[in-house]
N, C-alpha and C positions, 0 to 999 in steps of 0.2 A: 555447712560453711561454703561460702562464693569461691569462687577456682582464683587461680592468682593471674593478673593478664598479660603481664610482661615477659617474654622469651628471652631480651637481649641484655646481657650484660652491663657491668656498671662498674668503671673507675672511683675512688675516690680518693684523695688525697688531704688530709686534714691536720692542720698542725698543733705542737704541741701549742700551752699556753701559760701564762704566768698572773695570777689570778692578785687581786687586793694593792698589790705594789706600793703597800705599806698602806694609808688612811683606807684605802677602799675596800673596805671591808663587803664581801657578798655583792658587790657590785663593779667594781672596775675588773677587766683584764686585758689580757694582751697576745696577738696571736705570737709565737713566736718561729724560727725559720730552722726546725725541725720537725720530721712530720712521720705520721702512722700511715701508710698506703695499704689498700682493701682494693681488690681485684675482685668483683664476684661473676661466675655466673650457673644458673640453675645445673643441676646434677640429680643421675641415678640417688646416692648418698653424701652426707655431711662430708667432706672435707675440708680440711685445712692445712697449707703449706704454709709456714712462717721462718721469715730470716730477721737479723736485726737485732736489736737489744731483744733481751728476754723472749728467744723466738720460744724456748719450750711451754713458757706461761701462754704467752703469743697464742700456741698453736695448740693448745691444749683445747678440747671440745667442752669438758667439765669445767661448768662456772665461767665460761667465758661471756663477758659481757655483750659484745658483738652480737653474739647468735643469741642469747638471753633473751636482749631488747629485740631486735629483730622479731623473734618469735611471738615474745609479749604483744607489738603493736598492732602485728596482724591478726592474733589473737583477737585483739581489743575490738578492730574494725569487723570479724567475721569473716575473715579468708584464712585458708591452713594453706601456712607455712613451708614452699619448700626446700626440699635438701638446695644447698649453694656448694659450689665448692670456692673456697676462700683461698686468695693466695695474696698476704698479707708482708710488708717489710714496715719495720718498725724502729724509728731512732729516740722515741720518746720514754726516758727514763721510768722507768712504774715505781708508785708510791713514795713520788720525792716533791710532788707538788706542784707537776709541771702538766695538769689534763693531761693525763692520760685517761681516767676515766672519763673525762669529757667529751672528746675524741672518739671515743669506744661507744660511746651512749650516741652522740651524732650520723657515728658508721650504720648501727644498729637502726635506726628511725630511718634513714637517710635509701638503707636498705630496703624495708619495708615499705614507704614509700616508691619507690622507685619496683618494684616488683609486684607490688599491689597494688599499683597505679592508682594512690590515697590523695595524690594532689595537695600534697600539704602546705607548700609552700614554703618559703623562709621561715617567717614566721610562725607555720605550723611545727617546723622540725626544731626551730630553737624554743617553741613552747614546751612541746612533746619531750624531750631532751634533758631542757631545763627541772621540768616535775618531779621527772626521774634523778634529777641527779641530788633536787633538795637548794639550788640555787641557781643564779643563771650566768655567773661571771665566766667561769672556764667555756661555759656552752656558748655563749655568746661571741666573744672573741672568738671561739675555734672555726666558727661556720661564718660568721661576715669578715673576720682579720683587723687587721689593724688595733687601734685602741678603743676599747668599746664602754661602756657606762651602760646599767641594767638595770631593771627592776621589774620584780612578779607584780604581776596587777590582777583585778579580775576580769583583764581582757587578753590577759596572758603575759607573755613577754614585751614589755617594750625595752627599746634598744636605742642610744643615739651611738655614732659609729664614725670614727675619721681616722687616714691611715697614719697617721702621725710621720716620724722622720726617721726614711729605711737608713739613712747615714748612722746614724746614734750606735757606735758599739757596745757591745756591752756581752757581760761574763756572764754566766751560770755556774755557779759552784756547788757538786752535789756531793754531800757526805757518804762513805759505805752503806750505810743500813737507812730503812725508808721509815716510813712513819706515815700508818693510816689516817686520814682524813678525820675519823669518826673517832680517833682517841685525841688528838689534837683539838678537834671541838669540845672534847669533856675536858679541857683545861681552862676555857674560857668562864669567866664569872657572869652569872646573871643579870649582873644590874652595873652601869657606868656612872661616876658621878657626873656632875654636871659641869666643872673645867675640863675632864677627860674628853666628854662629848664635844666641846665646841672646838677645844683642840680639835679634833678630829675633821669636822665639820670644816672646818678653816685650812687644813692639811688637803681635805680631798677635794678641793673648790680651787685651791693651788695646782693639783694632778691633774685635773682634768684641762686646767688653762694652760701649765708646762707643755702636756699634749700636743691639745691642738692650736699652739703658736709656737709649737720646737724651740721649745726654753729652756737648752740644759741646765740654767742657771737659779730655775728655781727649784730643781728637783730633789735637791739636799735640805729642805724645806719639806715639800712639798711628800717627798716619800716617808716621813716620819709620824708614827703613830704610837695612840694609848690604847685601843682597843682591841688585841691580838695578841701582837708582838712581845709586848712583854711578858705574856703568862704565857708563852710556847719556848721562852729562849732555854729554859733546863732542856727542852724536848729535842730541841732543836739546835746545839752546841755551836753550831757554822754563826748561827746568827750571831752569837753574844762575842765570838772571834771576832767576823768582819767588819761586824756596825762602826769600829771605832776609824776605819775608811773615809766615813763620813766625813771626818776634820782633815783627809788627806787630801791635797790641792789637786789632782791627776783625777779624783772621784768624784761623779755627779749626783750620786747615791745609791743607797744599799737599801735591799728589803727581802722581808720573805719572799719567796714567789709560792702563792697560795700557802694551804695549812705548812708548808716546809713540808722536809726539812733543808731542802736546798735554798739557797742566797741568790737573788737576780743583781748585780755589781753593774751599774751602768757608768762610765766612763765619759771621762770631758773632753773633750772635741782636742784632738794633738798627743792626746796617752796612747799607746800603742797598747796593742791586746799582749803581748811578751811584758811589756812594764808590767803590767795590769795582774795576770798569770803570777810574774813571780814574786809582784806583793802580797798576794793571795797563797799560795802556797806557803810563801815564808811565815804566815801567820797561822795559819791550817793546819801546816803539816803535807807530808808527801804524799797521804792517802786521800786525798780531796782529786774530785775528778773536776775540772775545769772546761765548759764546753764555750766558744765565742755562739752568739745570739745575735739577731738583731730582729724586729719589730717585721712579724708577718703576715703576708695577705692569708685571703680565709679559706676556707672549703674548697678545691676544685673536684668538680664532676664531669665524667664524662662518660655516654652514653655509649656502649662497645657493640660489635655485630655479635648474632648468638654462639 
């Protein structure tokens, strides 16, 4: 195996994300202005320091994605892998729907790259990424930011990209217990009919123009979907609470934010996040954690002395 040719260190900073935001199924997301921080640089052995939400999953060596992918891609290229020591802070909720795996799969590539001097590029690390994770929504958004629209091809990832409107407040509502990705997809049905579809079709052509012409106004429209949503709301409880929001004049719209089980509550231009909070609670319940969001840039990287 080739030696790895990078000595110096590597920042990265990569935010959470909110993937589908109702019609967009496996294709739209959105970065959002909460974020996983990754410190690395080469070491005698593996370590890892973790703070933040869920530092002990965090920093746990077993099964950690991070070092997983990491390991896999230079694997993959023909270079052995070395020890890093990782010193990691983390505000990104795990298994609520908000990339966190996404995030973790991007640091990992992102990683290997950057130490195995792979030159992958943008486009390499959101391909690379994306493969690994089975889609390219959370991956996409996480590494360019802003609102992104996606699609696997067989030239890899393409990506159209615009940073939409950092004003736009809006909630995150995450229930106590998560819910993996991969049981959440085994509720979805195989086949759509064909009003479902053009609903759909006609919802996510709406999202992407609310987007990029900052329309809160057509987002209550525009974030509604047949193709998800409704066969997760048992799984997903926050959802079938909040949705009814939607008829509430102060809400610009509600949606899964990715498989859930957390609510992304985007808010209309004069609602304060306290209004907002304690309509949401008052329908939820006390144990709903409530975090303010807004629409975030993507990946930063930066290159550290050894």
């Amino acid at each position: 195996m080739k030696a790895v040719v990078e000595e110096r260190g590597l920042r990265l900073k990569l935010p959470a994300t909110s993937a589908n935001l109702g019609p967009g199924f496996d294709a739209a997301g959105m970065a959002m202005s909460m974020h996983l921080t990754v410190e690395a640089h080469r070491a005698p052995t593996w370590q890892i320091h973790a703070t933040g939400r869920d530092a002990a999953l965090v920093g746990s060596l077993e099964n950690n994605l991070i070092v997983e992918t990491f390991k896999s891609v230079l694997e993959y290229a023909g270079i052995k892998a070395p020890a890093l020591r990782l010193t990691i802070h983390n505000e990104i909720p795990l298994g609520m729907g908000c990339g966190s795996s996404a995030a973790a799969l991007c640091a990992g590539v992102a990683l290997a790259d950057h130490f195995g001097g792979l030159h992958l590029g943008d486009h390499g690390i959101v391909t690379e990424a994306s493969v690994r994770e089975g889609h390219p929504d959370n991956v996409a958004a996480c590494w360019l930011g802003g609102f992104t629209v996606s699609a696997m091809t067989e030239r890899g990832v393409e990506v159209a990209t615009f940073p939409g409107d950092s004003t736009w407040e809006m909630l995150l509502a995450v229930q106590p217990t998560s819910l993996a990705t991969k049981k959440a997809r085994a509720l979805l049905p195989e086949q759509y009919s064909k009003p479902d579809t053009i609903f759909n079709v006609q919802r996510v052509a709406l999202l992407v123009s609310a987007f990029a012409q900052k329309r809160l106004d057509l987002l209550r429209s525009a974030m509604e979907d047949r193709m998800h949503q409704p066969y997760r709301q048992d799984a997903c409880p926050l959802l079938k609470t909040l949705l009814p929001l939607t008829t509430e004049p102060q809400i610009a719209g509600v949606a899964l934010s990715g498989a859930g089980p957390s609510v992304l509550v985007v808010l209309q231009t004069g609602t304060t996040l306290l209004e907002a909070e304690t309509r949401i609670v008052a329908l939820a319940g006390p144990d709903v954690e409530v975090l303010p969001v807004r629409i975030g840039g993507g990946t930063e990287r930066v290159v550290l002395s050894k």
